[in-house]
N, C-alpha and C positions, 0 to 999 in steps of 0.2 A: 291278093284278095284278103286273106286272113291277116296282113295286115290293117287293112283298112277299116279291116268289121273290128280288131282290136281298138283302134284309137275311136270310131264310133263309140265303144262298148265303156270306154273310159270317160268322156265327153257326156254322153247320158247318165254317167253314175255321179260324176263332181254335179251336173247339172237337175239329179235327183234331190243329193246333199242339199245344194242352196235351196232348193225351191222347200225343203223339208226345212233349213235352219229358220229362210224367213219366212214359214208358217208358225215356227216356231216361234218369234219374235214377234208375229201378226197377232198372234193369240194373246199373249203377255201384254200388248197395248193392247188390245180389244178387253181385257179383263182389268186391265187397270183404268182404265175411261170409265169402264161399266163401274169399276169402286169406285172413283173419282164423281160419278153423273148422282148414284146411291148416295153417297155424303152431301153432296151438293143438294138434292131432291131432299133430305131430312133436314138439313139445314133449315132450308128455305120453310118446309112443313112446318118448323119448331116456330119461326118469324112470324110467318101466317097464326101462326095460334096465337103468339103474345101478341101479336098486334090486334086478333080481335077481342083478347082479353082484358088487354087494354091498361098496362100497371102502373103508367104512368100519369099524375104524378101518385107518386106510393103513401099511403099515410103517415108511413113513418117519414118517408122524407120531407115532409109537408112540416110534418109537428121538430124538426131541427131544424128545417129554413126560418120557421118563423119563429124560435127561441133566437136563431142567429140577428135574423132583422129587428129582433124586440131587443137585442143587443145594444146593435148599434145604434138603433134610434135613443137607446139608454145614454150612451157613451156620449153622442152628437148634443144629449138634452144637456148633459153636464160643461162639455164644452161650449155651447151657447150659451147659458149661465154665467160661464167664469167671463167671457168677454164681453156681455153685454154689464155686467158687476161697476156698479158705478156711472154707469151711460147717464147723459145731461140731455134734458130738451125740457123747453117750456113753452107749454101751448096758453100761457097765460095773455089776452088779450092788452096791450102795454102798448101804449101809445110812445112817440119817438124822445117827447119832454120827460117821460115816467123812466126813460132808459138812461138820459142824460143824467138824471137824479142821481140811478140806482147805480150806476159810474161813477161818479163824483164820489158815491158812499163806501164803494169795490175800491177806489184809485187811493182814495185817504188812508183805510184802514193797510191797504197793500205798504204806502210810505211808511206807516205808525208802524209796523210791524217788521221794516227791514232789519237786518243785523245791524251793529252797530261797532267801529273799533273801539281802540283805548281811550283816541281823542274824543269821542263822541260824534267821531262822520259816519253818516248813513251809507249803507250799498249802496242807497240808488240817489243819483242826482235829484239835486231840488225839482220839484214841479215836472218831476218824471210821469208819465203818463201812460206805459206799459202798452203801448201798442197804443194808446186808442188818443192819441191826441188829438184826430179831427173833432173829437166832443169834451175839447177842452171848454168848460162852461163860457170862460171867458171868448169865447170866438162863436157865441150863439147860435149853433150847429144841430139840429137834429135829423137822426135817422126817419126814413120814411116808417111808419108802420107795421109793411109788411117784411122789411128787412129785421126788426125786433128782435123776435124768435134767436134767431142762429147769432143777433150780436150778442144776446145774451148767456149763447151755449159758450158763446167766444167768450167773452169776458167771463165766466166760472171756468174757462177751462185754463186761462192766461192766470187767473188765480192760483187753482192747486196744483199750478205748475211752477209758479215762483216763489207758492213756499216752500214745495221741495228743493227748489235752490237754496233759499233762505235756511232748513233746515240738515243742507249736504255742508254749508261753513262755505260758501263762497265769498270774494271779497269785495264785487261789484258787479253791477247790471250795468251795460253802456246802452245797449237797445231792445226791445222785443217787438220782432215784427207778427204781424198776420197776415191774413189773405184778406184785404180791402176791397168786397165782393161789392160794397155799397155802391148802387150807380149801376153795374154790369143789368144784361136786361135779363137775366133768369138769377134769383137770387138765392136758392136755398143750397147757391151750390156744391162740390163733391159728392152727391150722391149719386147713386145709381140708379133712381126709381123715378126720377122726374125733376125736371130742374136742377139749375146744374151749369157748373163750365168754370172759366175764366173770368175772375176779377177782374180787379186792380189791384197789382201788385205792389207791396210797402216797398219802400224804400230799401234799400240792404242797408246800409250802413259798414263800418268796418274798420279795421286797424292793419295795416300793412296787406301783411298775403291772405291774412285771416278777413271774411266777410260773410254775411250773410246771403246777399244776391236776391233775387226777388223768392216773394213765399207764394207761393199760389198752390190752393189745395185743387188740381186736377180732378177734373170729372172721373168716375170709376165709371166701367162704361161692359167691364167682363166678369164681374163678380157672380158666383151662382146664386146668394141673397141680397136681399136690398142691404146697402149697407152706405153709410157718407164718412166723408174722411176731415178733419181740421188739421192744416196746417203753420205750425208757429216756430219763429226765428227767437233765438238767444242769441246775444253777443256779451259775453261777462268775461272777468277774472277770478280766478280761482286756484287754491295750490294744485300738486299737480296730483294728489290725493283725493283730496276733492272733487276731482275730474273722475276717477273710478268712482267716489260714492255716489254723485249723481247719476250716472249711467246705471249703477246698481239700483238709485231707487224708482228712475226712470219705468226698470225692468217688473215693479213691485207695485207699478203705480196702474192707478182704476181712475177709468177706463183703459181699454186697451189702447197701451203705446208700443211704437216703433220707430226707433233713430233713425231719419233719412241721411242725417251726413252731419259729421261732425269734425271739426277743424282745431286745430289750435297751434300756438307756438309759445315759446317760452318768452316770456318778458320780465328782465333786471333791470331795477335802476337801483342806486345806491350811491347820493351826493350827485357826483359827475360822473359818475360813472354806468354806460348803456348800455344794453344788449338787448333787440338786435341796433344794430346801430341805426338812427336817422338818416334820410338822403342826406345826398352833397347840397346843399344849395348851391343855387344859377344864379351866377354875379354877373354881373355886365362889365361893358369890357372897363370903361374906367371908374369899377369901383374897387374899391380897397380889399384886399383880402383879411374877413375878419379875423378876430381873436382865438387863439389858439384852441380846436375845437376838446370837445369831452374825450376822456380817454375811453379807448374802445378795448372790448376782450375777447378773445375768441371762445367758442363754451369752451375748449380744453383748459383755456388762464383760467374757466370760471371753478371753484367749490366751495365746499364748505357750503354756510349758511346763502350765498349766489343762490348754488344750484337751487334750495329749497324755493327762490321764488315764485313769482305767480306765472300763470300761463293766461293769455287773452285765445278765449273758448267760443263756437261758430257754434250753435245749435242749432240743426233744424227736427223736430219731430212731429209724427205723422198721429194724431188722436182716432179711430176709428168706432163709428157707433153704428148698429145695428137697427134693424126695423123692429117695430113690436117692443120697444123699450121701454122701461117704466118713466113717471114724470118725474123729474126732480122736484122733491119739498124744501129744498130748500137754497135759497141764490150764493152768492158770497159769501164765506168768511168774512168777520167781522173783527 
């Protein structure tokens, strides 16, 4: 019996213990809940009060948003400035005969004006016509009307674009194309604001690998401002020096320009001697095998004065004008 009341007597005490530790441990979370619910309940109190106070937006933050946004609109004025600097359009009413004129007079002074070498050969082929040969006077051609406008931003743009040639030391013009929109049924086109699209595209023209391909100034269609684009083809010679200084003035030139793609290769001739070489000509079967052809070199034979020759150069670049632009006063160079 006395043992029995002992292991009772033991059982009741560990079973004291526990129910003491985890009061013990009841109370410590019930006391940290109660901190825990306290913080939480001021928290929320502090929320309640600023929110009916209401601080936002603060005045101080007000008066640096809006020095910040008077910023930017600062910065944004200065960069539209620098690219709209030079922009061309003429809202001059100009009939399709007054533009043929005013081409004839653009086309002459452009010949008068090319470089010239030792011998006295011009850069550009007789009766060169810089892009606009469908208004050669002699093929009694004129524009409609409402096409005027944009052939005339065209032809001032094909202008001070080829005296930057003219003044980078090149050696020859062989073609300049444009984007031949005449005829398409929305005519003012690359822009973004209305009217628009797909010409007819010029010709490409070309020398071997090098060519231009067609020029068509694409509709902008994702721009954030109104903005239209001209696109114009070079194909010329030029040293290979040369070729940097134009890109360089390219980069200097007003309106805003951007090289869409530019080509070249190197071209030697010297006597009989070629590079790159001509095809094979296709003889048939019972013709003779001609005369013994040019000597060819590979660039490694070539140096010396070789190497400095010309390179035949593919240029396409992209003219870009904005809306809200000032009127040009003045057409051509003369």
């Amino acid at each position: 019996m006395s043992k029995t009341k002992t292991i009772l007597a033991v059982g009741g005490a560990v079973s004291a213990i526990l129910v003491i530790v985890a009061g013990v441990f009841a109370f410590r979370a019930f006391d940290e809940a109660a901190s825990t619910k306290s913080s939480v309940d001021t928290n929320l109190n502090r929320l309640k009060s600023l929110y009916r106070k209401a601080p936002f937006p603060e005045s101080g933050n007000i008066t640096v948003e809006k020095k910040n946004a008077d910023e930017i609109a600062r910065r944004f004025g200065i960069l539209t400035n620098i690219v709209m600097r030079g922009a061309v359009e003429y809202t001059e009413n100009m009939s399709g005969g007054a533009f043929v004129t005013a081409n004839e007079a653009a086309i002459r002074a452009l010949r008068d004006a090319a470089p010239k070498d030792a011998d006295g050969k011009s850069a550009v082929p007789d009766n060169f016509y810089f892009g606009f040969e469908r208004y050669d006077s002699a093929r009694g051609q004129s524009p409609d009307r409402k096409d005027v406008p944009r052939l005339m931003r065209q032809l001032t743009l094909v202008d001070a674009l080829t005296r930057e040639l003219y003044k980078a030391g090149i050696v020859g013009i062989r073609k300049i194309s444009r984007d031949e929109f005449e005829g398409s049924e929305s005519g003012s086109g690359g822009t973004a604001t209305g009217g628009g699209g797909r010409g007819r595209p010029s010709s490409g023209g070309g020398v071997g690998a090098v060519n231009l391909g067609d020029v068509v100034s694409e509709r902008i269609t994702d721009a954030p401002v109104p903005v239209s684009r001209e696109r114009f083809g070079f194909l010329f010679t030029t040293r290979e020096a040369g070729l940097v200084n134009i890109l360089n003035r390219l980069n200097a030139f007003e309106p805003f320009v951007m090289v869409n793609k530019v080509e070249f290769q190197k071209e030697v001739m010297l006597g009989d001697v070629v590079w790159p070489p001509p095809p094979a000509p296709v003889l048939a079967r019972n013709e003779e095998t001609p005369g013994p052809p040019p000597v060819l070199y590979r660039p490694a034979d070539i140096s010396g004065p070789l190497r400095e020759g010309s390179v035949v150069v593919s240029l396409i670049v992209d003219v870009y004008d904005f809306a809200d632009r000032p009127a040009a006063t003045a057409g051509p160079q003369k």
